[in-house]
C-alpha positions in Angstrom: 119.2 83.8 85.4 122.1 82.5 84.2 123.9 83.0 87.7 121.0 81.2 89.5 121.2 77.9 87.5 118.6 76.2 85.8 115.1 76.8 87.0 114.0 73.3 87.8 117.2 73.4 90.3 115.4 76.7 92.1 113.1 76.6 95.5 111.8 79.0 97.7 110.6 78.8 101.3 108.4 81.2 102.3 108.4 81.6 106.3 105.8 83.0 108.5 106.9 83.8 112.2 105.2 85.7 114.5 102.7 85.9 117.8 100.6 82.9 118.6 96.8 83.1 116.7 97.6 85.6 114.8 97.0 83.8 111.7 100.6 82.2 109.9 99.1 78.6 110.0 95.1 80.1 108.4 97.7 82.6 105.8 99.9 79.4 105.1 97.0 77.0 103.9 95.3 79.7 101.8 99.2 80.7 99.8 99.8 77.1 99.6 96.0 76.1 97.8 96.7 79.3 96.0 100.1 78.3 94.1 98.5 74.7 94.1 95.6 76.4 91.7 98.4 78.5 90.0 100.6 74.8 89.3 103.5 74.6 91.5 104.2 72.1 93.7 104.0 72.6 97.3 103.6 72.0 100.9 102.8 73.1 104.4 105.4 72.5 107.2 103.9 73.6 110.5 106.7 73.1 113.1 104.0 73.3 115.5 102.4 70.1 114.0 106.5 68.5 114.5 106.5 70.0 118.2 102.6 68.6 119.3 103.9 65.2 118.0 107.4 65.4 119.5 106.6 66.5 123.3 102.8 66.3 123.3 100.0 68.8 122.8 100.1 70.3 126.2 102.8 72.5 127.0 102.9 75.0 129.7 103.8 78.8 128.6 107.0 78.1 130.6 107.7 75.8 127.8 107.9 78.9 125.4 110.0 81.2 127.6 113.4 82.2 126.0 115.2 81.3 129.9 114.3 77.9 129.9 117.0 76.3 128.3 115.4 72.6 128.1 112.7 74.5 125.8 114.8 76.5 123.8 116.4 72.9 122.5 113.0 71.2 122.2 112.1 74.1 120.0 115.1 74.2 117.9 114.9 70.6 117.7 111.8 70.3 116.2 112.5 73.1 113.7 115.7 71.4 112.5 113.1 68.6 111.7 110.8 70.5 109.8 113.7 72.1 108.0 115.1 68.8 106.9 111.3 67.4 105.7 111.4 70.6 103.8 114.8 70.3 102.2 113.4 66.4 101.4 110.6 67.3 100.1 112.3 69.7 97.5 115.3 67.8 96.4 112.4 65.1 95.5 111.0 67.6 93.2 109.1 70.1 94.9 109.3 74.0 94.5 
């Protein structure tokens, strides 16, 4: 403990990756009202939410393919977004 600083000082992120529908975003809400109920303090980032708002809600599968270059940097993009709304949000207090 000592080595980790004080607790207030301490976050975690807990990241869910995986296939499309397969149930991160449905797992997500139900941990995050589940540590609500237990008392900490935290929040949802669904770079998915950051993508439909950054390039629209209709993207081709092409869009997704690991060869297309201009959707490789959209992607990343939008998850350096939602990375630095996370890192906000928890040097503003949350856990």
């Amino acid at each position: 403990d000592q080595m980790l600083g004080p607790k207030e000082d301490r976050h975690l992120a807990i990241v869910l990756v995986g296939l499309p529908a397969r149930g991160k975003t449905f797992t997500a809400a139900k941990l995050t009202r589940y540590l609500r109920w237990l008392g900490h303090d935290t929040k949802h980032f669904n770079v998915g939410k950051y993508r439909r708002l950054k390039h629209g809600v209709n993207q081709c599968a092409d869009f997704f393919r690991a060869d297309n270059q201009e959707g490789v940097e959209a992607r990343t993009e939008v998850a350096a977004l939602a990375m630095e709304d996370m890192i906000a949000w928890m040097q503003e207090g949350g856990q």
